[in-house]
C-alpha positions in Angstrom: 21.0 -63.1 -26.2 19.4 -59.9 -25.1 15.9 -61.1 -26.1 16.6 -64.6 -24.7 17.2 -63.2 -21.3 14.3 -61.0 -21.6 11.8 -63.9 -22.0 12.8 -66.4 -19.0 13.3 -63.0 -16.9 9.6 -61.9 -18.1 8.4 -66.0 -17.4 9.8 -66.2 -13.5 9.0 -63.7 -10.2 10.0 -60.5 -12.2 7.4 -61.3 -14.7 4.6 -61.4 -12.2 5.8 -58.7 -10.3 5.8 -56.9 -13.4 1.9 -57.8 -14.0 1.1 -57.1 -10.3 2.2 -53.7 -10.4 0.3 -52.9 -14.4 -3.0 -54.8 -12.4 -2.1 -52.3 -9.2 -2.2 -49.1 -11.3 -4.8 -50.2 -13.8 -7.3 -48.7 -12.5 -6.3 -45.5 -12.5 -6.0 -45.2 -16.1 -9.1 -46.8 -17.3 -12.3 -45.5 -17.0 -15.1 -47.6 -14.3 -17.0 -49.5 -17.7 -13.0 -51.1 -18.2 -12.7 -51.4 -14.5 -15.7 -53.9 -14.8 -14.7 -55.5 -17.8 -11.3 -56.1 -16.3 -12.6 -57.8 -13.0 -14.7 -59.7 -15.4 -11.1 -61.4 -16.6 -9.6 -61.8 -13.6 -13.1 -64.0 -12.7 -12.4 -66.1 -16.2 -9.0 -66.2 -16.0 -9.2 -68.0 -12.2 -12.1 -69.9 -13.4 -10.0 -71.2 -16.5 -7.2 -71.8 -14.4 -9.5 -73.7 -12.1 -10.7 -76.1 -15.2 -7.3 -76.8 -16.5 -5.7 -78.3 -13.2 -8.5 -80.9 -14.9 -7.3 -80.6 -18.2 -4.1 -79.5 -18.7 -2.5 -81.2 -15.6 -4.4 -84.4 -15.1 -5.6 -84.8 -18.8 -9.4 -85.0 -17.1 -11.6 -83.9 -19.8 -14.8 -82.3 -18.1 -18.3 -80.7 -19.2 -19.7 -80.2 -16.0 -16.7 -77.2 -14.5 -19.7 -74.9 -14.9 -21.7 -76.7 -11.7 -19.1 -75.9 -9.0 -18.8 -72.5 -10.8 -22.5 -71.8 -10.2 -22.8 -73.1 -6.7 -19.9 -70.6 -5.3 -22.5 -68.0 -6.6 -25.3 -69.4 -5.3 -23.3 -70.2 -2.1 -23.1 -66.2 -1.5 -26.6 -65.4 -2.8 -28.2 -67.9 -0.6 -26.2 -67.0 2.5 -26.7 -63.4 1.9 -30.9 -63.7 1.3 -31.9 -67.1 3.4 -29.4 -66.3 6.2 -28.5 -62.7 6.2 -25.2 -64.2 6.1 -22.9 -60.8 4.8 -21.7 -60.8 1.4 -17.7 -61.2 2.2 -18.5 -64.2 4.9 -20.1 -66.1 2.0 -17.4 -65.4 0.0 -15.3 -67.6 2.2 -18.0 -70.5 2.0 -18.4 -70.1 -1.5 -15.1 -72.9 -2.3 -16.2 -75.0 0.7 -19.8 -75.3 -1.2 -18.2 -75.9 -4.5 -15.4 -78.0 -2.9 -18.8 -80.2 -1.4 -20.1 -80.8 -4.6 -16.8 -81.4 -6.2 -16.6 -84.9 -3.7 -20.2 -85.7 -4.4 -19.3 -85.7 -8.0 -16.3 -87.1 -8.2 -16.8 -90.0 -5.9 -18.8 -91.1 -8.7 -17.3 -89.7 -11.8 -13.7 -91.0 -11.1 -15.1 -94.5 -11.8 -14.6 -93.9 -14.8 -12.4 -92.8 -17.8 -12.1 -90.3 -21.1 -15.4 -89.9 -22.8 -17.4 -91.3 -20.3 -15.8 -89.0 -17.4 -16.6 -86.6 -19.7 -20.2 -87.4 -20.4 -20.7 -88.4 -16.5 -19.5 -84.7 -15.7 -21.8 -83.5 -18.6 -25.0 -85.5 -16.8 -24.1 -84.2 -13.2 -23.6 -80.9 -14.1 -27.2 -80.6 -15.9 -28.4 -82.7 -13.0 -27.4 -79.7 -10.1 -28.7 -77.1 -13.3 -32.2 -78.9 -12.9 -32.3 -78.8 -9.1 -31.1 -74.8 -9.0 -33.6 -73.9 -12.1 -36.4 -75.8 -10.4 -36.2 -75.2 -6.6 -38.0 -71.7 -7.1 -38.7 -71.3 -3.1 -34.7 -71.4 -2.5 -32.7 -70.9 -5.5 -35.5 -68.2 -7.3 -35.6 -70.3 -9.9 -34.8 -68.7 -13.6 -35.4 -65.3 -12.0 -32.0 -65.9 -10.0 -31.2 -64.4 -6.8 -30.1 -61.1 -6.0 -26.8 -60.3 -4.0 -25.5 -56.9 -2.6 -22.3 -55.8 -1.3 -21.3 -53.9 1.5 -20.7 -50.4 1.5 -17.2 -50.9 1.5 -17.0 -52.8 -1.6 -19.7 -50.8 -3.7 -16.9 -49.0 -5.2 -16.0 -50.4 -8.6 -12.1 -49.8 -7.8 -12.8 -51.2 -4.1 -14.8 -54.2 -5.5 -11.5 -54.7 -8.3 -8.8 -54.7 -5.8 -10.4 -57.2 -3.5 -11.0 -59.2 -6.4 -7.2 -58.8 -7.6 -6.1 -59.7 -4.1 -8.2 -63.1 -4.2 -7.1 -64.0 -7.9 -3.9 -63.4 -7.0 -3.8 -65.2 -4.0 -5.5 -68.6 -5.6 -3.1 -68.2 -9.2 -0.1 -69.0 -6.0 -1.7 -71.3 -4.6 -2.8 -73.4 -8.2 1.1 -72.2 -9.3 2.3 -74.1 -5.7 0.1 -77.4 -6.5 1.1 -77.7 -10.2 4.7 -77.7 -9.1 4.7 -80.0 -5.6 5.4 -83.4 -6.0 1.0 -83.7 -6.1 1.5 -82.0 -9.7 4.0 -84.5 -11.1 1.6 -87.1 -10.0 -1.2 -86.0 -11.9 1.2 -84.9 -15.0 2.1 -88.7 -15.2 -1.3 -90.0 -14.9 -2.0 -87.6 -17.4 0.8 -88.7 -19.8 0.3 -93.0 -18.9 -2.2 -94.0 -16.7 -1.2 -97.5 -16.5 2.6 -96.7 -15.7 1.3 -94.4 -12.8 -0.7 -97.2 -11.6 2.7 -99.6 -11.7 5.0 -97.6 -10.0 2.4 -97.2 -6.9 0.1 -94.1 -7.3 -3.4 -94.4 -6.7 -4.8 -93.4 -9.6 -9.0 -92.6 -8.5 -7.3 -91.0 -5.2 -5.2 -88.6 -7.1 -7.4 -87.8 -9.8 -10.5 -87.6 -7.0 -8.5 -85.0 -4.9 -7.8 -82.6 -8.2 -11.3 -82.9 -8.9 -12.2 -81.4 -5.4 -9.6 -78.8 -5.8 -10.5 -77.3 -9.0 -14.2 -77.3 -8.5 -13.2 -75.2 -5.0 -11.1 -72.7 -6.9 -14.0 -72.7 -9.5 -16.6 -71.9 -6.6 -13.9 -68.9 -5.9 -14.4 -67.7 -9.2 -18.1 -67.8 -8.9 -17.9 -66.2 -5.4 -16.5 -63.2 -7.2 -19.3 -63.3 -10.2 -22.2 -63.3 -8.3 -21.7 -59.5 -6.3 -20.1 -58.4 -9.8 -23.5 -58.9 -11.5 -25.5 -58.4 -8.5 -27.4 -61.5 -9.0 -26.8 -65.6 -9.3 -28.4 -67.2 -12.4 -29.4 -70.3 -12.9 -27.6 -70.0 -16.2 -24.2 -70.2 -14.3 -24.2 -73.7 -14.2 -25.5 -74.7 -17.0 -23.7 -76.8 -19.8 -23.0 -74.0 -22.0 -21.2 -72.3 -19.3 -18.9 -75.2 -19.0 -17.7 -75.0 -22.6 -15.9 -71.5 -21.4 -13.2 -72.5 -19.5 -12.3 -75.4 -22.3 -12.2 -72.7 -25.1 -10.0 -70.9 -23.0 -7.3 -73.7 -22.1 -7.6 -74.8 -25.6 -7.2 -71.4 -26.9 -4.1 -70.4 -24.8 -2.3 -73.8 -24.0 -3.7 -76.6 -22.0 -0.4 -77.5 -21.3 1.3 -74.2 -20.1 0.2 -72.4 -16.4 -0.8 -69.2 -18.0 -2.4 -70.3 -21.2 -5.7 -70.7 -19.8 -4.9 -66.7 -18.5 -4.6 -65.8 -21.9 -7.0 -67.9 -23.4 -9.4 -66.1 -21.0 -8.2 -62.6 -22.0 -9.1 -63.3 -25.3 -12.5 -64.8 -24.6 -13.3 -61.5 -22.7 -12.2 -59.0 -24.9 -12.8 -60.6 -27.9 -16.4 -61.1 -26.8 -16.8 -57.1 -25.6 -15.6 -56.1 -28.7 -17.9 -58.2 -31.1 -20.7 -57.6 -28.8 -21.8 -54.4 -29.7 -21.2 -56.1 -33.8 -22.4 -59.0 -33.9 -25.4 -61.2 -32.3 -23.4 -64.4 -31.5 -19.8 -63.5 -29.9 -19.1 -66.8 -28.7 -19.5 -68.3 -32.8 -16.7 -65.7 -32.8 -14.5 -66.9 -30.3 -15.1 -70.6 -31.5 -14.2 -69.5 -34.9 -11.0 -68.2 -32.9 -10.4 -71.0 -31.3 -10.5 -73.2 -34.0 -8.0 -71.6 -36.4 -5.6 -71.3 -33.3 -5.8 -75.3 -32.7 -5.6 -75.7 -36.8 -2.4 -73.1 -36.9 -1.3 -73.3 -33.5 -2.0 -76.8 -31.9 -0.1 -76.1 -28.6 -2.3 -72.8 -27.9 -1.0 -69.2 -27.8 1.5 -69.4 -24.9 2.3 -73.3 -25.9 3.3 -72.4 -29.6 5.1 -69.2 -28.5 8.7 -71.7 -27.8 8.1 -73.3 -31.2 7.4 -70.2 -33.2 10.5 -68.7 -31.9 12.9 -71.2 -32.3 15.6 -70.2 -34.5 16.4 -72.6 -37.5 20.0 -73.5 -36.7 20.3 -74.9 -40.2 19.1 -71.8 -42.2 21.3 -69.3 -40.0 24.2 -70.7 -39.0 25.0 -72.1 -42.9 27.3 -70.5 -45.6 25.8 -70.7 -49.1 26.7 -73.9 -50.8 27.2 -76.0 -47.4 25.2 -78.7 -46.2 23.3 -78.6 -43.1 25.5 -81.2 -42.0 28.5 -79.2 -42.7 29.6 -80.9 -45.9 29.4 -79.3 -49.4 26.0 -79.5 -51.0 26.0 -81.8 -54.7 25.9 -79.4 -57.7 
């Protein structure tokens, strides 16, 4: 009873308050290298959040998340070197850019379903990877661009609480639209299509609106990378960056809200600690990810309920009585 009444207090408001104040204190008891590497979740963590209103809530299976991703950091480097526009106002246009792209995309994408959504998401993605790696006169080409902050973000605990503030604001606002009546429409396109279609819903609208959204959080997330690593890469938006945020739902629970936040804890730490081990961390965290959807096909969080789920028969039973309550045959 006691633990029962731990677990839904730790899933509702006391449960994020909880993490909001450990996230509030952090970094005072970590050293600046962990301060980094914790900002570097937070980025993740919104940008797998981002991918899964896809995934996870409209059953939209992308491999192109990575484009929108890359253009909110190309957004603030190109502000910030073309226009002199200042680091925290391009910020702000980052999920506008990505939002942009996002309807370009989609418009077209939409059209069509499962593995060929998934490959015309694949083809735009490279597509916008081309343009960025080959426009060297705007986009710097493979050398990148380089973005600074202002003064009053140079500070690696300034530069993580303004990025805790913005994480924390969009995980509301993604928590608000998975539970308005906009998330139960894409969770029944996601779980019939053709029933969702019958009772009235406009399918492509729907599905063309959550694709805008999510690629504007994911331009948030990139936002944040580019001033976190100084510079915006090319490599930000290619295909291999899209398989990231797919490990990460996969890995944590698709089908859960903070799977994906776990999922990308585990990417992150996992992937600083075989780092300094091993060559190729990611051939780690896919070897991760695959034992967890052989063992655990829900995810981390989505297994959790199952895991724990008492066996009624087993405890409640005398010896030598049926699960059904009669006596068991000799």
């Amino acid at each position: 009873m006691i633990s029962g009444t731990m677990s839904s207090t730790l899933k509702g408001p006391a449960g994020w308050l909880i993490a909001a104040a450990v996230f509030a204190v952090l970094p005072f008891m970590i050293g600046e290298s962990y301060v980094f590497l914790t900002i570097d979740f937070m980025v993740m963590a919104l940008f797998a959040l981002s991918y899964n209103l896809l995934l996870g809530q409209a059953g939209m299976l992308s491999f192109g998340h990575a484009a929108y991703y890359g253009l909110g950091a190309y957004a603030v480097a190109i502000l910030q070197n073309k226009y002199g526009v200042p680091t925290w106002l391009g910020l702000a246009t980052a999920p506008a850019v990505a939002a942009l792209g996002a309807w370009a995309i989609g418009w077209f994408s939409v059209r069509v379903t499962g593995m060929y959504f998934a490959m015309l998401t694949l083809a735009f993605g490279q597509l916008v990877f081309t343009v960025v790696l080959g426009w060297y006169s705007y986009t710097g080409g493979d050398d990148g661009l380089p973005v600074s902050l202002p003064d009053w973000l140079t500070s690696a605990t300034h530069y993580y609480y303004f990025c805790l503030v913005v994480v924390a604001v969009c995980i509301a606002l993604i928590r608000t639209i998975t539970l308005s009546p906009f998330g139960a429409a894409l969770r029944a396109i996601r779980d019939n299509r053709q029933r969702a279609t019958y009772i009235g819903l406009n399918v492509r609208q729907f599905e063309l609106r959550v694709f805008i959204v999510a690629g504007a959080f994911a331009g948030v997330a990139g936002g944040l990378r580019s001033p976190l690593q100084q510079m915006a890469f090319p490599s930000l938006l290619n295909w291999s960056q899209s398989a990231d945020p797919v490990l990460m739902a996969l890995a944590g629970g698709m089908h859960t809200f903070i799977g994906p936040i776990v999922g990308a804890a585990l990417f992150v730490f996992t992937n600083f600690a075989v780092t300094s081990h091993f060559e190729y961390p990611l051939l780690v965290f896919g070897t991760l990810v695959v034992l967890i959807v052989l063992f655990l096909p829900g995810g981390i969080v989505g297994s959790v309920p199952r895991l724990r789920k008492p066996r009624q028969a087993d405890v409640a039973t005398p010896p030598g009585v049926a699960p059904g309550g009669a006596a068991e045959r000799p």
